[in-house]
C-alpha positions as a LaTeX table, in Angstrom:
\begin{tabular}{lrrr}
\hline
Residue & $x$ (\AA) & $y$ (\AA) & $z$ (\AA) \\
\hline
Unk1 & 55.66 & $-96.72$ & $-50.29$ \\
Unk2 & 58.37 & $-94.17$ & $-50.15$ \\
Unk3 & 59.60 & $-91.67$ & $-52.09$ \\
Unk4 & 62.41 & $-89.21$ & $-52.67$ \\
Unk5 & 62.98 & $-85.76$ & $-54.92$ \\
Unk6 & 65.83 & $-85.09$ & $-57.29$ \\
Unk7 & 67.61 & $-82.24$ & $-59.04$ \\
Unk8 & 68.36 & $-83.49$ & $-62.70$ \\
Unk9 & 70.07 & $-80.66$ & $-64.94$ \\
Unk10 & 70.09 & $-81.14$ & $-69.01$ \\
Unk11 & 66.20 & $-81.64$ & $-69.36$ \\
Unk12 & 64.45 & $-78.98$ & $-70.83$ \\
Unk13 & 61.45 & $-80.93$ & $-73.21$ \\
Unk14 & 59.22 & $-83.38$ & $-73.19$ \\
Unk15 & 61.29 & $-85.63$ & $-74.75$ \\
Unk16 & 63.89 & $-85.52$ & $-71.73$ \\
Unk17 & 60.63 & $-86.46$ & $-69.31$ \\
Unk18 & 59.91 & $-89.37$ & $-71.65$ \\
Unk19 & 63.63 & $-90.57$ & $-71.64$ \\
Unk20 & 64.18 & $-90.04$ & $-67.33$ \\
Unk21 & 61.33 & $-91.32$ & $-66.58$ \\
Unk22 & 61.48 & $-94.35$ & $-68.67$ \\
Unk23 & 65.48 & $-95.03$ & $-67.73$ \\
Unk24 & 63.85 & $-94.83$ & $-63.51$ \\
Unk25 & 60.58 & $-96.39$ & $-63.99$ \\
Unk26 & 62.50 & $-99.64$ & $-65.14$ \\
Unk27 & 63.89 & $-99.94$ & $-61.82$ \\
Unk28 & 63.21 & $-102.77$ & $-59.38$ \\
Unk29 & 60.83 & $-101.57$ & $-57.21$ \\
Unk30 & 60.00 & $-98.02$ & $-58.75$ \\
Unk31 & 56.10 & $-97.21$ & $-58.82$ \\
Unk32 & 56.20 & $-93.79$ & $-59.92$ \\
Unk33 & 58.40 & $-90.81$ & $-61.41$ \\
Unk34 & 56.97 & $-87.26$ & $-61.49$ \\
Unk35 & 58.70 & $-84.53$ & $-63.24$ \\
Unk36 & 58.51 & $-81.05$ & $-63.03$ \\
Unk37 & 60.54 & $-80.33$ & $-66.07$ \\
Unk38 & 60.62 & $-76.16$ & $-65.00$ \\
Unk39 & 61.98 & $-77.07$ & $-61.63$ \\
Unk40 & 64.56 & $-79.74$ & $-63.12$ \\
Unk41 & 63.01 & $-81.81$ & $-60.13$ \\
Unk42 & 62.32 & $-85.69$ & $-60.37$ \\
Unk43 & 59.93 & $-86.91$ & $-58.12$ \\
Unk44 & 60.75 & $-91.30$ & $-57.57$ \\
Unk45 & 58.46 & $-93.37$ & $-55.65$ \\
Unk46 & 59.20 & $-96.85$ & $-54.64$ \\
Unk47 & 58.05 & $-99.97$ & $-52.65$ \\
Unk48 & 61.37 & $-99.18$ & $-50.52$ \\
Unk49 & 63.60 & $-95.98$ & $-49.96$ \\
Unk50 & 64.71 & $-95.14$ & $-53.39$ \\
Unk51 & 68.31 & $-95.56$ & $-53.39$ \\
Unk52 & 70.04 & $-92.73$ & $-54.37$ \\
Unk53 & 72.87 & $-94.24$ & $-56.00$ \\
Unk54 & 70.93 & $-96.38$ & $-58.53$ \\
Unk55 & 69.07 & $-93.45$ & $-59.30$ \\
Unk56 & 71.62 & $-91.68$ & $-60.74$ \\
Unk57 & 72.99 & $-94.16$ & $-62.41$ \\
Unk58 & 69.74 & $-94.47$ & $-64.42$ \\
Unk59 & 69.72 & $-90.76$ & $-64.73$ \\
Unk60 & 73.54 & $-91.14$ & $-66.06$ \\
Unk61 & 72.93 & $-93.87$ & $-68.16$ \\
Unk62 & 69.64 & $-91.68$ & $-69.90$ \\
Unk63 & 72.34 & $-88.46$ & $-70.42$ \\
Unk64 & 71.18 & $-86.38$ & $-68.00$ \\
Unk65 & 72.63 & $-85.72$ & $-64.25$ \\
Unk66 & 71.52 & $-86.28$ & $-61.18$ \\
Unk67 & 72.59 & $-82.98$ & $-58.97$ \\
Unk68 & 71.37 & $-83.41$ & $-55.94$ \\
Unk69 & 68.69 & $-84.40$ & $-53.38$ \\
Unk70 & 65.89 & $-81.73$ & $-52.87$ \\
\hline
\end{tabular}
């Protein structure tokens, strides 16, 4: 297992944390998403190193963006 932290900006309620974490959970290979919603940190874990490129796409593709690595 492996796992990697985001900085997602645009989520500010529950419903964003519903929405990100079911656009990254469908990933190949994702096990878990954790979100600390006050942070605007997403927390992916995955059989392999989460790659951070499909990540954001998913992030993208929910409405939100993917900022950076923490």
């Amino acid at each position: 297992m492996s796992s990697a932290t985001y900085t997602v900006s645009g989520m500010t309620c529950d419903h964003c944390r519903a929405t990100v974490t079911k656009a990254i959970g469908a990933l190949d290979g994702v096990t878990g998403v954790d979100i600390d919603l006050a942070g605007g940190r997403v927390t992916v874990t995955a059989a392999d190193e989460p790659d951070d490129t499909v990540i954001a796409g998913a992030v993208d593709e929910a409405g939100y963006e993917l900022t950076g690595r923490a």
